[in-house]
C-alpha positions in Angstrom: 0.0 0.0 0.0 1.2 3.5 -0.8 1.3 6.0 1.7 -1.6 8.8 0.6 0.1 12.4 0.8 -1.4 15.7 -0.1 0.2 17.4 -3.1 1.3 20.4 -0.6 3.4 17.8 1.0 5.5 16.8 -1.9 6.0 20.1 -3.1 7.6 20.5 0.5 9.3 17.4 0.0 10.8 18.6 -3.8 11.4 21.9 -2.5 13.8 20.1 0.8 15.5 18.1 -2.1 16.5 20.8 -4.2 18.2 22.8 -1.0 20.5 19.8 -0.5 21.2 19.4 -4.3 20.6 15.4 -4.2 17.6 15.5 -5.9 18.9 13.9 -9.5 21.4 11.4 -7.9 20.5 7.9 -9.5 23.3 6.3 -7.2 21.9 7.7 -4.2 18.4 7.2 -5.0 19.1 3.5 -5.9 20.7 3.2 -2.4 18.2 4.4 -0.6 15.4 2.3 -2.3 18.0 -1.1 -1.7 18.1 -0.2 1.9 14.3 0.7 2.2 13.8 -2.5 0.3 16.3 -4.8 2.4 14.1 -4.7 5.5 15.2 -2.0 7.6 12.1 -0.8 9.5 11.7 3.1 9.6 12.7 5.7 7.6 14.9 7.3 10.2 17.6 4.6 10.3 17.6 4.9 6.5 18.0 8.1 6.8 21.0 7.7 9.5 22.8 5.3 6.9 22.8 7.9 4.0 22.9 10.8 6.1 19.9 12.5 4.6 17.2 13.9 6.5 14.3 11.7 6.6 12.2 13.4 4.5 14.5 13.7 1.6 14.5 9.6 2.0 10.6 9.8 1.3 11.2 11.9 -1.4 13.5 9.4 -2.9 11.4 6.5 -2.3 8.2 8.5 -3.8 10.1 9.2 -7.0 11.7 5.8 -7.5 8.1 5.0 -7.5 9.4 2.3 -3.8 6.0 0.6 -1.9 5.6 2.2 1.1 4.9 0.2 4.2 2.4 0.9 6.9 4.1 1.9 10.4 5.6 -1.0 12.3 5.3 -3.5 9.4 8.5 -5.0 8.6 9.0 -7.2 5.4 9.2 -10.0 7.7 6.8 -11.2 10.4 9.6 -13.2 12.9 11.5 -11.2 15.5 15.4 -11.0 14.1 15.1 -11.4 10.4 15.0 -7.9 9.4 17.6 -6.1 11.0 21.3 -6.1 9.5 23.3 -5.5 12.3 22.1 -9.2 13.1 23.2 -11.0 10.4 26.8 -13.4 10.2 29.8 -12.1 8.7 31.0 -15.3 7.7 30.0 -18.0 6.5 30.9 -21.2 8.9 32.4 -24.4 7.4 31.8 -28.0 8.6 34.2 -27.6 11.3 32.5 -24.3 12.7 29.4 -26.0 12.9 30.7 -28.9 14.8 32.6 -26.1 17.0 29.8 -24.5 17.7 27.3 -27.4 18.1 29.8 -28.4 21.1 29.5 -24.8 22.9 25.9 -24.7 22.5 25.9 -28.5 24.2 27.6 -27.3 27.1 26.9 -23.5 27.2 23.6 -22.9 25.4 19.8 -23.5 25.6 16.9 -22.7 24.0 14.3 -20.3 25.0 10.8 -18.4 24.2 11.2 -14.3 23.2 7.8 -12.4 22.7 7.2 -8.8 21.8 3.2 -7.1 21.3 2.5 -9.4 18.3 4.4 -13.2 18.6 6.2 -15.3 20.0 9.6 -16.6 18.6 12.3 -19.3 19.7 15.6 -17.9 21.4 19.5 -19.7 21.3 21.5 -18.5 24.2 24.7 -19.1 25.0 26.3 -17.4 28.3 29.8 -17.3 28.8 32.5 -15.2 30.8 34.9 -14.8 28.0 33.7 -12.3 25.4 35.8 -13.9 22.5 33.8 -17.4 22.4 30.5 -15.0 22.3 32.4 -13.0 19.6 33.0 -15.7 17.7 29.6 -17.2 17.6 28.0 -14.0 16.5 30.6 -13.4 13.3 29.8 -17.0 12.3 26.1 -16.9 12.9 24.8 -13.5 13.5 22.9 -12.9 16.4 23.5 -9.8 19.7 25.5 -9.8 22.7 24.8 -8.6 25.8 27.0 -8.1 29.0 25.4 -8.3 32.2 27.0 -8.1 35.6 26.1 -11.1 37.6 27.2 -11.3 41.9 28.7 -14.5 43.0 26.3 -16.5 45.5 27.7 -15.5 49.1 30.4 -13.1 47.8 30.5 -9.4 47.4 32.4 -9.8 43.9 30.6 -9.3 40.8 31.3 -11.4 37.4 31.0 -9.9 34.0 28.6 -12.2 32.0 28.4 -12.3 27.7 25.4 -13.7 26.4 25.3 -14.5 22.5 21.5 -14.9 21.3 19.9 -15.4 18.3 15.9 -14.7 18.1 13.4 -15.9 15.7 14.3 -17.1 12.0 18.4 -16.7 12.7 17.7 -19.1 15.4 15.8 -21.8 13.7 18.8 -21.9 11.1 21.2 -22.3 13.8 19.3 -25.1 15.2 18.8 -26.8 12.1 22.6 -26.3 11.2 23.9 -27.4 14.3 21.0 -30.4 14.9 23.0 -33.6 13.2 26.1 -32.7 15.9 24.4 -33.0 19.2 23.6 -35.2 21.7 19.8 -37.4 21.9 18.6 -34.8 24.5 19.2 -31.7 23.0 18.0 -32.8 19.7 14.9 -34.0 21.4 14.8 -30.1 23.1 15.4 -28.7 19.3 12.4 -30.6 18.0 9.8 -29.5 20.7 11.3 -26.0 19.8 11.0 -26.3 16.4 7.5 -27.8 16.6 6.0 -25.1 18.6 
């Protein structure tokens, strides 16, 4: 569905695109509909990448003649699919896999995540050294997140790193990783996988 705008509008819009001389840039233009297109959910963090403002990036869109989508609807409907920053930056051979079939063994488990609108499955793996975590994530994609944890009946605290990986990422890593692991946890990824 397009996104109905008065006429005044876009004359506001041409006039904001003329001041910043980017108006006839196919190079930029075509960026900005690849981005728009790619999944990334609002018009302010395409904005951020090109460093536009965000109404020049509608004015792009409207001319490249881009679908709009409605606010909060992303091109995909599972938690972790559409965001870049998630996704691997390598691609993991045989032996990867195996590696990290045997952290997530002894390290990980599998979880629910929800937000407003579903429910998706979560692969967590916590661990003290940041490296391991850092690893996972280039091979697989996913967040980290540091959190500092007290000792049981000490005052010392122990930083924590937590590699997850929510939604679609996560039912590929399970899949990937299934063939490597022990009867019980392939037991646990089925039931995850079947819910």
């Amino acid at each position: 569905m397009r996104q109905k705008l008065t006429a005044r509008w876009w004359q506001y819009l041409d006039s904001c695109c003329r001041i910043c001389s980017m108006k006839s840039n196919p190079e930029l233009r075509q960026r900005i509909v690849d981005l728009y297109s790619s999944g990334i959910s609002s018009l302010n963090l395409v904005a951020k990448q090109v460093g536009l403002r965000p109404e020049t990036v509608l004015y792009h869109l409207h001319k490249a003649g881009a679908v709009m989508r409605k606010r909060g609807q992303n091109i995909t409907n599972r938690m972790g699919c559409s965001d870049p920053k998630l996704a691997a930056r390598e691609h993991p051979s045989v032996y990867d896999i195996a590696w990290a079939a045997g952290i997530y063994e002894g390290e990980g488990c599998v979880a629910w995540s929800s937000n407003r609108t579903n429910m998706a499955a979560q692969v967590m793996v916590a661990q003290k050294d940041p490296w391991l975590c850092g690893q996972l994530k280039g091979l697989f994609g996913g967040s980290i997140t540091i959190q500092q944890q007290r000792t049981s009946g000490r005052s010392t605290t122990i930083t924590m790193y937590y590699w997850r990986l929510t939604g679609a990422r996560a039912r590929g890593f399970m899949m990937t990783i299934y063939k490597f692991l022990s009867p019980r946890r392939q037991e646990r990824i089925r039931e995850a996988l079947a819910a």
